[in-house]
N, C-alpha and C positions, 0 to 999 in steps of 0.2 A: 422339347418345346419351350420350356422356360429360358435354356441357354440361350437356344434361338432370338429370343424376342429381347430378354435382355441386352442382347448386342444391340439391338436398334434402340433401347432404350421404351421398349414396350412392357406394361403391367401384364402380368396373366392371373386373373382374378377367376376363382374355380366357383361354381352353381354347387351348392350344398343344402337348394333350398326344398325338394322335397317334406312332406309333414313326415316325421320317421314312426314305424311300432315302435313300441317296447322293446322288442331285441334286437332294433336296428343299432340303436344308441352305442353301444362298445364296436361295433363294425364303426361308423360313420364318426366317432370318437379319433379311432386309430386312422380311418382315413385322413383324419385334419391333421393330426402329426405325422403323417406319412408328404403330403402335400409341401406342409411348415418346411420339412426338410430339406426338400430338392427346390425352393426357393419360393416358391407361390406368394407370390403379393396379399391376396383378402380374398377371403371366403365369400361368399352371399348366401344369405342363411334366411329359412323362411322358422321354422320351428325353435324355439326360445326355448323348450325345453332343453333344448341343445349345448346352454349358456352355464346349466346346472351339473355338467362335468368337465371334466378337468382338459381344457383345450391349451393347445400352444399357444405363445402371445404372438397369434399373429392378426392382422387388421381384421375386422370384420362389418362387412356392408351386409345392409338392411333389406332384404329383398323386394320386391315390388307385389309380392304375395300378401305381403304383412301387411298390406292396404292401406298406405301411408297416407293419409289422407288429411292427416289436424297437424296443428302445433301440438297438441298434446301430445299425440302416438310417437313425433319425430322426435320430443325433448324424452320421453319415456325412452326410446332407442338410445338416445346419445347416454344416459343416466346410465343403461344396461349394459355400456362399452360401444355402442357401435358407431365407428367413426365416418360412414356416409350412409346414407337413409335413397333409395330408391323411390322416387314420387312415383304415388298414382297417376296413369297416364289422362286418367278424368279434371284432372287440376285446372282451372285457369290461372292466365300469367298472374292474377291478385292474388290466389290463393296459394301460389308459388312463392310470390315475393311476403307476403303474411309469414309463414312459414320460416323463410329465410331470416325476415328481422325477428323473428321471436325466439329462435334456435339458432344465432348467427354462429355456432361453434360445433356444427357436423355440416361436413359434404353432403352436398343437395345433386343427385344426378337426376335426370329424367329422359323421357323417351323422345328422340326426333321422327323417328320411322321405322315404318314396318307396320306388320299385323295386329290388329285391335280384336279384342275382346268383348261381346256384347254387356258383360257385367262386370264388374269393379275385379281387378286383379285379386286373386285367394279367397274371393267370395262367391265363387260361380261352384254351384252345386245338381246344374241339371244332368252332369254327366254320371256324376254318382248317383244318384236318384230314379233315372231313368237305364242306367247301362252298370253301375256297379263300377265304372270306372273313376275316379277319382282324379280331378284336376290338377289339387295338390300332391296329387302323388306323381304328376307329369303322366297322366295317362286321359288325359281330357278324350272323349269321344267325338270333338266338335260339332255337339249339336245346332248348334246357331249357322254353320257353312250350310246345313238341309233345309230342303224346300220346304214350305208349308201353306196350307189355307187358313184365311183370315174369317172369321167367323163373329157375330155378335153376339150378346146373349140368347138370344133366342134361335140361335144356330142356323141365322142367314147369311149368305156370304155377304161379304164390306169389298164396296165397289173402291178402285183408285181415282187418281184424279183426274183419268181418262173414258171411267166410267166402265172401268175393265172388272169385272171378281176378281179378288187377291186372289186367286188358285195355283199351288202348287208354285209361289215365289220365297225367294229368298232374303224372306224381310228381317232377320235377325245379322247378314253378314253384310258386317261394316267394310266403309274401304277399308286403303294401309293412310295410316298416319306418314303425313308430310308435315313438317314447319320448317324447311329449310329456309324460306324467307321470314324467321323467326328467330333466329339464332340472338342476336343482338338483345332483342327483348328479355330471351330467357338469362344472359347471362348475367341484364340487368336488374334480373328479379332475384337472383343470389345460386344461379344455377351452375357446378363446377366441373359436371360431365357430360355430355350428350352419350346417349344410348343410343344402340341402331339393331333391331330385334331381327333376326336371324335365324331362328327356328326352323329345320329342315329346308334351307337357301343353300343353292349352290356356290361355287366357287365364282360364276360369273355377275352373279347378284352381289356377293362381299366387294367384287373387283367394282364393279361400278359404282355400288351405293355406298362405300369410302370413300372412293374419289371426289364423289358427288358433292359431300360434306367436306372433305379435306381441302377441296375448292372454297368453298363458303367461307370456310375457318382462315383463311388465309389471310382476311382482312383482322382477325381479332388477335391470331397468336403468333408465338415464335416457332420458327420450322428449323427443327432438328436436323432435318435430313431433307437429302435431294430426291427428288421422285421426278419420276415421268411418266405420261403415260402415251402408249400409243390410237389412243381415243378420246372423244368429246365426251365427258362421262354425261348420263340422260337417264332417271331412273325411271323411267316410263320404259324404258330399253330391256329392262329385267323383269324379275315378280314385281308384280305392279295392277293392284285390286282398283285405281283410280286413288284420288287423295283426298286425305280431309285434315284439316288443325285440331280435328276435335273440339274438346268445350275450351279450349286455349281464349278463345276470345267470344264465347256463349255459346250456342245451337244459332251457327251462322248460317249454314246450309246444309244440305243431305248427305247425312252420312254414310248410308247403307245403301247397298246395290245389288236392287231388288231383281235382276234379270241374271246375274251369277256369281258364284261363290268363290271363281276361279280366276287368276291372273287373266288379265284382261291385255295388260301391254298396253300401248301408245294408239289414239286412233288414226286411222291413216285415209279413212273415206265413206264410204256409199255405196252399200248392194243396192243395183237400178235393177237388176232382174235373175234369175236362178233358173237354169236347166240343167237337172240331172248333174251331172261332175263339172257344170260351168257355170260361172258366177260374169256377168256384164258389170263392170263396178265405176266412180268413179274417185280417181284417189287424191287426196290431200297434192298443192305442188312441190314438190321437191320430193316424194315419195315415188321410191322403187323398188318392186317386189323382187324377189329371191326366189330358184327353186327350195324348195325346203323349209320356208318361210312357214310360222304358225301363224293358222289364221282366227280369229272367235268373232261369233255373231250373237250377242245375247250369251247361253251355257254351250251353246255350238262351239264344236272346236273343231279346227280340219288342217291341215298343211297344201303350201302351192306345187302342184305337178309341171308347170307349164303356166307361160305370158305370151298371147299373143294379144297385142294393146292395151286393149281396156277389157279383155275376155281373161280369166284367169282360170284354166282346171285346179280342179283340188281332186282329191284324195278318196273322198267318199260325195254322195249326191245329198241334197239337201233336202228330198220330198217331206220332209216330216216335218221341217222349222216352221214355225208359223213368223212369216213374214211382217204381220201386222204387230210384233210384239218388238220387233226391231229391224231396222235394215242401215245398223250404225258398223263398221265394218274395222276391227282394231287387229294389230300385228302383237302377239304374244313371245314369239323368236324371231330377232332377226338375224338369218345365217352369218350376214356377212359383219353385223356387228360384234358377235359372238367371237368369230375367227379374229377380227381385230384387238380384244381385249387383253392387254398385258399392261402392267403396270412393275415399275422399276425403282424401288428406293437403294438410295445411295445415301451413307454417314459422312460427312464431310470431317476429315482427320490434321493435323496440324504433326508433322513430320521432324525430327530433331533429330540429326547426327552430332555428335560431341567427342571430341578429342579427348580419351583418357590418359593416362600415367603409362600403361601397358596396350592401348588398345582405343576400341571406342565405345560409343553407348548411340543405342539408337532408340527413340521411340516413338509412337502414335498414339495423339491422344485424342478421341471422340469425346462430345458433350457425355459420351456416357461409358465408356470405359477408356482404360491407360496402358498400352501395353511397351514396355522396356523390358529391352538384352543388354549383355554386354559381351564382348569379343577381342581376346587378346589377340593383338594383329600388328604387325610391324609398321611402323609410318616410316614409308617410302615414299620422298618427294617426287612430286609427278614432274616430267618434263612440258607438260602443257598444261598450268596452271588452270587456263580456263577450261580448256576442251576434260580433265579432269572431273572440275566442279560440276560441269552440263553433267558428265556422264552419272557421277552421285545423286542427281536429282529425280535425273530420266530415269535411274533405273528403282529407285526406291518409291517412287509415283507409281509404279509398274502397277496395280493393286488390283487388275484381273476382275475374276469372278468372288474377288471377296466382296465385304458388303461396303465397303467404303472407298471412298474418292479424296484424292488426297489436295487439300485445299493452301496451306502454307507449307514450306520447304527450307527449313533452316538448318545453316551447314555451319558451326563454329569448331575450325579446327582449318589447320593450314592445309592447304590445298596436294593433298596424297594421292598416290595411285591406288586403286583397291579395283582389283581385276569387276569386269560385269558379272562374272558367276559368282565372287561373294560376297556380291552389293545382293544379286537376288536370294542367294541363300539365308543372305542377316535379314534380307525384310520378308520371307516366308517365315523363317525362323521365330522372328518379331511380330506378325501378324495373327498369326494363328491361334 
């Protein structure tokens, strides 16, 4: 994995942040120099004890456990070696940029998106408390995704602002954090990573909601690599709980979604009526259903069997939903977005054949790695100078299923024959 990523010029930064026993410490020791050696960029590290044996000198970031929360705690991290600090995802952009001008001398990352946590990052202890499972020990029970009744002191139920009993709602589970239309601010407040939390996501969730961002980023940074993709990236498309900035800019709006715990997806319309395996709906324009499509109504979940108009079968019947709690109608999988999802980076390489003493020298150099051969080889003048030089180009651009695309083409050396089979064998030979 590390080879892999270093080719493109990608960090692979390892979680070491677990709180460890006593006799984790010599295992979790050796793991770090087992990491250090097969190339690993920086740890993240939640447990400090950690710091008090004998680690390899490699980078180490501050976990988002460690409850990074003050200038204090972040200049205490940077004192104890750690050269970027993980913000609490509770921060606003002041207490971001506070932060930053106080400690201008550690990396500030923070979180753009994904799953939010009811209580402050490495401070949440209802799970241990209540289940013996342990949060920091990556074993959270997610108490706060469960339903519950709302209750006063006097153990009456607390009506909403519909005049409903809180009964059996899901008041403790937040959306997912969004601030993609926040980028800008964060990185004016001293922020030098964006985080995108990932936690048990599939492979269709990382496709989209990189993209998502890698979009965004495009007006701020320099692009390494060529990408494509074959879709609008929409992270409403994927796991998608609704969105919220959090306290980025105070208690702007509702955070929490109180009707389910569960991906929600994009909404697309209007249950008008339910019978039995058929839903009468009306749907958002430019929205069209899929067999196979997920559907949710409220914690209702169900897939489409069948579209005839505005009538849609599902999967199972609905007698049990109570209508009056919701008849807002959201797409959680969309089949045929799912199937479209591929996304395609290419390194753009700068190509050099050169005329040696004995032979030549060839090589490609990416923003982030260099690779040269050299090949004792006869120079033989070509009889068609140009038709020659096309052919040295055309076939050393050849660059396939590797991961780069070849962007400059320079030939200094007089114009030779060198058969097509070992122009391709110097540049596999050279690639690789």
């Amino acid at each position: 994995m590390v080879r892999y990523a270093h080719t493109y010029g990608v960090q692979v930064l390892v979680t070491l942040n677990t709180l460890l026993r006593e006799d984790e410490y010599p295992e979790a020791v050796a793991l770090a120099h087992a990491l250090y050696k097969i190339g690993v960029d920086a740890l993240i590290v939640q447990d400090l004890h950690l710091l008090d044996f004998p680690l390899p000198p490699i980078r180490l970031h501050a976990s988002t456990q460690c409850d990074n929360r003050t200038p204090e705690q972040v200049a205490r991290l940077r004192d104890m070696g750690f050269r970027r600090a993980v913000l609490a995802r509770e921060l606003s952009i002041q207490e971001i940029r506070a932060i930053h001008e106080a400690v201008p001398d550690i990396e500030l990352e923070a979180f753009v998106h994904g799953a939010l946590c009811v209580s402050y990052s490495g401070r949440c202890y209802i799970s241990e408390v209540l289940a013996g499972r342990s949060a920091n020990r990556g074993a959270c029970a997610q108490f706060c995704r469960m339903a519950y009744d709302v209750l006063d002191e006097s153990m009456n139920e607390v009506l909403d602002a519909e005049g409903r009993p809180i009964h059996q709602r899901y008041v403790l589970s937040l959306q997912d954090l969004d601030r993609s239309a926040h980028l800008q601010e964060l990185i004016d407040a001293g922020v030098t990573t964006f985080k995108i939390e990932g936690r048990l996501k599939d492979a269709d969730y990382v496709t989209n909601v990189v993209a998502y961002y890698r979009e965004k980023l495009q007006a701020f940074s320099i692009q390494h690599s060529a990408i494509s993709y074959t879709f609008t990236p929409n992270p409403e498309k994927t796991f998608h709980r609704g969105a919220t900035d959090y306290f980025l800019h105070g208690r702007t709006r509702p955070m929490a979604n109180w009707d389910t715990p569960k991906s929600t997806g994009e909404y697309i319309g209007e249950v008008l009526e339910a019978r039995g395996n058929t839903l009468r709906v009306r749907l958002e324009e430019g929205i069209r259903l899929h067999n196979g499509d997920g559907l949710t109504i409220g914690s209702e979940g169900f897939s489409v069997n069948g579209i005839d108009g505005n009538l849609v079968k599902i999967n199972k019947p609905l007698s049990t939903f109570d209508f009056r709690l919701s008849t807002k109608l959201y797409r959680n999988l969309d089949v045929e977005f799912s199937r479209s999802l591929h996304a395609e980076r290419r390194i753009p390489v700068d190509i050099l054949l050169r005329e040696t003493e004995d032979g030549f020298e060839l090589s490609y150099r990416s923003p982030f790695n260099f690779h040269l051969s050299t090949f004792n080889y006869p120079h033989e003048p070509a009889r068609n100078a140009d038709k020659a030089v096309e052919t040295i180009r055309t076939q050393l651009a050849k660059l396939g299923d590797t991961p780069y695309i070849a962007r400059e083409i320079r030939i200094e050396s007089a114009p030779y024959f060198i058969p097509i089979s070992t122009l391709n064998e110097w540049r596999r030979h050279t690639i690789i």
